[in-house]
C-alpha positions in Angstrom: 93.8 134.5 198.4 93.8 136.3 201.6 89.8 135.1 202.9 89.2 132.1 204.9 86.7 130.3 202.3 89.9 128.6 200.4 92.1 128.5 204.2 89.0 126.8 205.8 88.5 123.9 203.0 92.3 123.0 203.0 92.6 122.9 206.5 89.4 120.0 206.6 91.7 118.3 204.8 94.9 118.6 206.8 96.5 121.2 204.3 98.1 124.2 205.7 97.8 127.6 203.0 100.1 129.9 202.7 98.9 133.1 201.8 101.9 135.8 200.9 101.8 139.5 201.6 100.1 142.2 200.3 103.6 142.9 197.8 103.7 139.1 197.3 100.1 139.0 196.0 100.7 141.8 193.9 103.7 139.9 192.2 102.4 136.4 191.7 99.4 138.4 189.9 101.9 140.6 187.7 103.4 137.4 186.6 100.6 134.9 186.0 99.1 137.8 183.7 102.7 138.6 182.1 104.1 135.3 181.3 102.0 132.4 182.7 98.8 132.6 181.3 101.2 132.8 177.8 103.2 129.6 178.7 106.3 131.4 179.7 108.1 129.9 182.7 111.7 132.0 183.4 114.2 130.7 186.0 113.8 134.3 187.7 110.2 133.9 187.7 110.1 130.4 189.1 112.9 131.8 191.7 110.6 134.8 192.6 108.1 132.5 193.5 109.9 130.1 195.7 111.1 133.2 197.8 107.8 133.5 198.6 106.6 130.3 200.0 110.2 128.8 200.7 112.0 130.4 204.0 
């Protein structure tokens, strides 16, 4: 998440990444192998994830 390669091709196109934390990273990783890859989608888990890219 954190190189430029993914930053640089949204940016041609007027998109803006966000890239979240070292702790944040860590999280969304935890929980895509935990619950998403298995379909599971939890209030808590979709609130977890807006704390990180909503302020």
């Amino acid at each position: 998440m954190e190189r430029d390669f993914f930053k640089n091709k949204l940016a041609e196109k007027g998109i803006e990444a966000l890239v979240p934390d070292e702790a944040g990273r860590n999280y969304i990783a935890q929980k895509l192998e935990a619950e998403l890859y298995k379909g599971i989608v939890t209030d808590e888990t979709r609130a977890g994830f807006l704390k990180l890219f909503v302020s």
